[in-house]
C-alpha positions as CSV (number, residue, x, y, z in Angstrom):
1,X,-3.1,-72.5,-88.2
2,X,0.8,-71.9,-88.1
3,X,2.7,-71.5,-91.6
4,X,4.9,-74.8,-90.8
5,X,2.4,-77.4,-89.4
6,X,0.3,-75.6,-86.9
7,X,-1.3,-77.7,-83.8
8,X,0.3,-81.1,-85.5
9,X,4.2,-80.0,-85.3
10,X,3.6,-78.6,-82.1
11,X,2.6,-81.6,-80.7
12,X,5.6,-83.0,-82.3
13,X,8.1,-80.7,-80.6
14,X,6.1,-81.5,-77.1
15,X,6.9,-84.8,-77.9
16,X,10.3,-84.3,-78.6
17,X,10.8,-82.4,-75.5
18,X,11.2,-78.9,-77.0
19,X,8.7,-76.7,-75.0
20,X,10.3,-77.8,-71.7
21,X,13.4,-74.8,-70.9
22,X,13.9,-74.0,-74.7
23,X,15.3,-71.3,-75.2
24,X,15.7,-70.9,-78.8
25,X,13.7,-72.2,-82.2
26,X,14.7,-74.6,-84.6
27,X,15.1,-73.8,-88.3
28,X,11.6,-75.9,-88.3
29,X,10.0,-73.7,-86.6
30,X,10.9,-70.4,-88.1
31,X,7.7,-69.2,-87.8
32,X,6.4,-70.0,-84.3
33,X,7.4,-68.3,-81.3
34,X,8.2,-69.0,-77.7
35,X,6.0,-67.9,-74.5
36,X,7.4,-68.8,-71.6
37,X,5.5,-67.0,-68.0
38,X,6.9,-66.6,-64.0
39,X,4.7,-66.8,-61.5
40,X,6.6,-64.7,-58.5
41,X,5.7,-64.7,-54.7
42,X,6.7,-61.0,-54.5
43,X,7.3,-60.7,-50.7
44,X,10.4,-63.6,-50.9
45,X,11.1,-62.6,-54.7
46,X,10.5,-66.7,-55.2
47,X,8.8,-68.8,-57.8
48,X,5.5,-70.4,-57.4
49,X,4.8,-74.0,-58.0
50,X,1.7,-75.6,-59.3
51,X,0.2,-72.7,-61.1
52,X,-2.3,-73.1,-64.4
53,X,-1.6,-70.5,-66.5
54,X,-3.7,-70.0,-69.5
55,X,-2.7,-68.1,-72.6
56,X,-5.9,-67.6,-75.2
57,X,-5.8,-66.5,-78.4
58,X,-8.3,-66.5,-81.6
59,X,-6.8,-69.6,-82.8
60,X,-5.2,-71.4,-79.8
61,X,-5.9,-72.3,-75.6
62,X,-2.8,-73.3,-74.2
63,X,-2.7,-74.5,-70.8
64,X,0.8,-75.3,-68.7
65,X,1.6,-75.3,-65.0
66,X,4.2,-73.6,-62.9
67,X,6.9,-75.8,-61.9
68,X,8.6,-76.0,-58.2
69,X,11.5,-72.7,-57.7
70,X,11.4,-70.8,-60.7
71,X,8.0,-70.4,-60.8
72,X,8.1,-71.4,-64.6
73,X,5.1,-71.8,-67.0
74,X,7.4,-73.0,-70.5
75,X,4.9,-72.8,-73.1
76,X,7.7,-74.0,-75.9
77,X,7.0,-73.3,-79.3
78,X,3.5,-71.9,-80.7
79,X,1.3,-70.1,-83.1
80,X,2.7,-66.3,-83.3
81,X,-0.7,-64.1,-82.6
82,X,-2.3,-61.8,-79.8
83,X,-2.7,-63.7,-76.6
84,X,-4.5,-62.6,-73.2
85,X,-2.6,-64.1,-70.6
86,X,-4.5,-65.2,-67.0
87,X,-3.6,-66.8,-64.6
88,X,-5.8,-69.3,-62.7
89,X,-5.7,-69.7,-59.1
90,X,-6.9,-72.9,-57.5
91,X,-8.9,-73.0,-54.2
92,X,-5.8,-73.2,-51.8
93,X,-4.0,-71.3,-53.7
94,X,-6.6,-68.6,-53.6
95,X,-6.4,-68.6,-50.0
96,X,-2.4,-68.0,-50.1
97,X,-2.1,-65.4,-52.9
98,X,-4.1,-62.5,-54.6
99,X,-4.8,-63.3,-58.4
100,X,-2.7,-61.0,-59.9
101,X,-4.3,-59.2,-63.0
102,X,-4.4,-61.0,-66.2
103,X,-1.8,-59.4,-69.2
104,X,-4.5,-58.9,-72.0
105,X,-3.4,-58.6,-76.0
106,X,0.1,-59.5,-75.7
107,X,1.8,-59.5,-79.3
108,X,4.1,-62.6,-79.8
109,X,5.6,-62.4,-83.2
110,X,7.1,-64.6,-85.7
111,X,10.6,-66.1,-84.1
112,X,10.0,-63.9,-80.8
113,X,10.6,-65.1,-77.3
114,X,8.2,-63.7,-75.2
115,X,8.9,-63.4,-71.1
116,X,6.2,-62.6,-69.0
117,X,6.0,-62.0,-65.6
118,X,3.3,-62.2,-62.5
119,X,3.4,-60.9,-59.2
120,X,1.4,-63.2,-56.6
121,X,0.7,-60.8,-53.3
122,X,0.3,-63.0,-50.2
123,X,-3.0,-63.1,-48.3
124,X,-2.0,-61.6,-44.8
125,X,-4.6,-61.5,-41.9
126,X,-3.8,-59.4,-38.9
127,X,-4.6,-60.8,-35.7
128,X,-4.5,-58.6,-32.5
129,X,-5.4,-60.3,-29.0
130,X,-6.5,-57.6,-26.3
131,X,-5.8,-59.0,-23.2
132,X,-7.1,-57.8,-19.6
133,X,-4.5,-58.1,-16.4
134,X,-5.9,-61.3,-15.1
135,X,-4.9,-62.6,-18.6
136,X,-8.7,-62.8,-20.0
137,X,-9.2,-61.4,-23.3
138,X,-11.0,-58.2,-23.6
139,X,-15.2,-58.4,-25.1
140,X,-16.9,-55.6,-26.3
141,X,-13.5,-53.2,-26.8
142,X,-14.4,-50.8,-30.2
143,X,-11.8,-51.0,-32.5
144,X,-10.7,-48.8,-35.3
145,X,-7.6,-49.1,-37.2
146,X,-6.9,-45.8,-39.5
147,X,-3.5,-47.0,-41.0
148,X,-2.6,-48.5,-43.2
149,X,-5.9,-49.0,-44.7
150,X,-9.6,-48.3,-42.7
151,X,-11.3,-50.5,-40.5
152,X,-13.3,-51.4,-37.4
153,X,-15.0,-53.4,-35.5
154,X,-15.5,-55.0,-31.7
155,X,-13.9,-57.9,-30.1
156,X,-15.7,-61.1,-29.2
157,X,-15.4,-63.2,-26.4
158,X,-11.6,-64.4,-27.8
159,X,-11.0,-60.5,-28.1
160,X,-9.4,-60.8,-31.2
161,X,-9.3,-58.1,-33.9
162,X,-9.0,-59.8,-37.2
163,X,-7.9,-58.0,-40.3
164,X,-8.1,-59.4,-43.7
165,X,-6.4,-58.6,-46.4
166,X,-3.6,-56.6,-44.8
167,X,-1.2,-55.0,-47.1
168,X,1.5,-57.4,-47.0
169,X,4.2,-54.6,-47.4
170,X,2.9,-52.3,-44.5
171,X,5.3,-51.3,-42.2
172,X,3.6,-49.3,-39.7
173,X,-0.6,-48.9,-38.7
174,X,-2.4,-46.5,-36.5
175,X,-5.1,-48.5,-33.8
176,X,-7.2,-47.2,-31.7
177,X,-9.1,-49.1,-29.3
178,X,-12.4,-48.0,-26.8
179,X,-12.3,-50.6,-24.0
180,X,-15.2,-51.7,-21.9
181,X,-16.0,-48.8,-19.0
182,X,-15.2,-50.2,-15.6
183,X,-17.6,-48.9,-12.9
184,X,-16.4,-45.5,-11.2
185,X,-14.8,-46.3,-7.5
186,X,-17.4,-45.6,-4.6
187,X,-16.6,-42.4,-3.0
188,X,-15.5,-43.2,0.2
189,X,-17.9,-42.4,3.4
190,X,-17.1,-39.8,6.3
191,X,-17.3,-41.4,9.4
192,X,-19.2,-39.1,11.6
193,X,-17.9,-38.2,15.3
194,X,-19.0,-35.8,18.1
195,X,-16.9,-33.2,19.3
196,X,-16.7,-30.7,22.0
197,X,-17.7,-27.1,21.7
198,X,-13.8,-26.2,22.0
199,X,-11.7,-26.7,20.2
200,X,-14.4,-26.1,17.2
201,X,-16.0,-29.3,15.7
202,X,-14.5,-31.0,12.9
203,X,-16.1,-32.2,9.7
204,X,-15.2,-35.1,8.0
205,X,-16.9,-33.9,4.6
206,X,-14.4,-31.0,4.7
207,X,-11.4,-33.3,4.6
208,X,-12.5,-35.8,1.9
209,X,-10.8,-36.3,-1.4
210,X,-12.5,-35.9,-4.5
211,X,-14.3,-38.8,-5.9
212,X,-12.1,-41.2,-8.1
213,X,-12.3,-40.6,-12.0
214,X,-13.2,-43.6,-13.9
215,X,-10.3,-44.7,-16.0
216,X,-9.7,-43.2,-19.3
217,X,-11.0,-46.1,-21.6
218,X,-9.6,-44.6,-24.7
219,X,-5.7,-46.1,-25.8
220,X,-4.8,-45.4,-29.3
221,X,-1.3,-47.7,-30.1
222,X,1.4,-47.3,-33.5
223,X,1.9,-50.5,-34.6
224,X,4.8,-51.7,-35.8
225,X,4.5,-54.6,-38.4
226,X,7.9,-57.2,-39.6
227,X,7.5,-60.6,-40.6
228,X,7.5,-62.9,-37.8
229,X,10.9,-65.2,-36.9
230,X,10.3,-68.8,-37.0
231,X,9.0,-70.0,-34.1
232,X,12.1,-73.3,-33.5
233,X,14.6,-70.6,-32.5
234,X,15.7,-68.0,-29.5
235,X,14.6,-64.8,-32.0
236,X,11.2,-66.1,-32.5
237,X,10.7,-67.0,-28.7
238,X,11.8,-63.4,-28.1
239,X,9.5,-62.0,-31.0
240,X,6.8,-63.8,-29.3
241,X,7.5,-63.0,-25.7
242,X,7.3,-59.3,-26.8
243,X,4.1,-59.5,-28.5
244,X,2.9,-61.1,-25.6
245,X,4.1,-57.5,-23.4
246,X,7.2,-59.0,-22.2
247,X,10.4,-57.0,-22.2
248,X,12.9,-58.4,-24.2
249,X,16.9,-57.9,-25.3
250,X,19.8,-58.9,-23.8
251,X,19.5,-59.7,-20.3
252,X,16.1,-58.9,-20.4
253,X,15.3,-61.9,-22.4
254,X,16.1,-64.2,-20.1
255,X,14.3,-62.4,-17.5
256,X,11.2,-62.4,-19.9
257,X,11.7,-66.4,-20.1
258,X,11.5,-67.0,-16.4
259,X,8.2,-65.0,-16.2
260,X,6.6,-66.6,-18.9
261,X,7.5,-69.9,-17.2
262,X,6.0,-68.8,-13.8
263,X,3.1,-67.0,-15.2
264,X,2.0,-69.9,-17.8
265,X,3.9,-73.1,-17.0
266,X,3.7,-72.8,-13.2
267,X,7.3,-73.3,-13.3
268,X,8.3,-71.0,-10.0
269,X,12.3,-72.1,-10.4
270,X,12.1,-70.8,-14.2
271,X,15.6,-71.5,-16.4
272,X,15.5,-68.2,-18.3
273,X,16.6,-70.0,-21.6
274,X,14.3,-69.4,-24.6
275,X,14.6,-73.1,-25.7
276,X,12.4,-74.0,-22.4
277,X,9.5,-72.4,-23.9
278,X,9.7,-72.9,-27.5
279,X,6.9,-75.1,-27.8
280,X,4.7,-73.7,-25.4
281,X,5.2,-70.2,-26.3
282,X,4.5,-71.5,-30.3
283,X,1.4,-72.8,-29.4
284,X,0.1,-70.0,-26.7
285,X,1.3,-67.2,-29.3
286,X,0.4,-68.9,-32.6
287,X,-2.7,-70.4,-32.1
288,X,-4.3,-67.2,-30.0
């Protein structure tokens, strides 16, 4: 129990609207102190909403929720003590953000404000599509990516590689990819033919080329990894159209555009202007 009223005149001040933004203690409430707790997206450097934070303590379990922009848990006024500090993540949210690690024995003394701060890292899944030139994905390709963190497997029939948990600061990542062996071409035949005694005979097997090498099946890539543009403008079309092998930049963009509109929309008169595609490309890209 607190020295001037405990649980009672904290409900009080609740009532009175003091826990919400305060920034400083009444005369009242001398010896109480103030918690107040940011939950931060870390990749946009932005406040999360509708966060339960829970600070515990031998005497006390608060309970508040983070409000919309600042990410704010205000706790007001309460008991001083030792507090362990957690943050609990609901289902949805779990599947957008990485609990961050709870803040265990934090000291809060008499009169003190205490700021704490948590650091939500975003889920990220990395989604490659190999596709084949007829435009079919790729089954049965080993995968193995070495950077930035280990992992492997083989594509299905979508041909997807599917990375979870992806460090959401990664830059850069190493791939390398086995794809299906195609059959070795058939060495060609000699046709056979007579000839005279003079001038001296001629054969075929003497003149053939070496049998044709099966493909090298083995590709290793360096990925490069940004955040992706939004999809309702020209920069994400183009961000798409590139991850999709097309050439883009400049002049080349609008080049890019008319392809993608003969090879996909069967649109042989193509405009060349990003906007054309912007829902198709979305959906094509996006939804892979």
């Amino acid at each position: 129990m607190g020295c001037c009223g405990g649980t009672a005149a904290q409900e009080e001040a609740n009532e009175d609207g003091l826990s919400q933004d305060q920034t400083e203690l009444s005369a009242e409430q001398s010896c109480k102190a103030l918690l107040q707790v940011r939950c931060i997206r870390v990749d946009f450097n932005k406040g999360v909403e509708n966060l339960t934070v829970n600070a515990t303590s031998t005497e006390s379990a608060l309970t508040q929720t983070s409000v919309e922009a600042t990410g704010l848990a205000d706790f007001g006024a309460i008991d001083a003590g030792t507090y362990d500090v957690v943050i609990e993540l609901s289902e949805d949210a779990a599947k957008k953000y990485k609990a961050p690690a709870a803040q265990m024995g934090v000291a809060i003394s008499k009169g003190e404000t205490k700021k704490l701060r948590f650091d939500l890292e975003p889920r990220v899944i990395l989604e490659i599509v190999l596709i084949d030139p007829e435009d079919e994905p790729v089954q049965d390709a080993v995968w193995e990516l070495t950077a930035p963190l280990q992992a492997n497997g083989t594509t299905g029939p979508d041909g997807k590689i599917s990375i979870v948990d992806f460090p959401w600061n990664a830059n850069d990542g190493a791939l390398a990819v086995t794809l299906p062996k195609q059959p070795a071409a058939a060495v060609p035949v000699a046709a056979g033919g007579q000839a005279g005694a003079y001038p001296p005979a001629i054969k075929p097997s003497d003149f053939l080329d070496d049998a044709p090498k099966a493909l090298d099946n083995k590709v290793q890539w360096t990925l490069t990894i940004a955040n992706l543009e939004a999809g309702d403008n020209d920069e994400g079309v183009a961000a798409r159209l590139q991850n999709l092998g097309f050439s883009v930049g400049a002049q080349k963009t609008a080049r890019a555009v008319k392809a993608y509109q003969s090879l996909y929309m069967n649109e042989k008169d193509g405009t060349g202007t990003p906007a054309d595609i912007k829902g198709d490309i979305q959906k094509r890209h996006d939804e892979a």
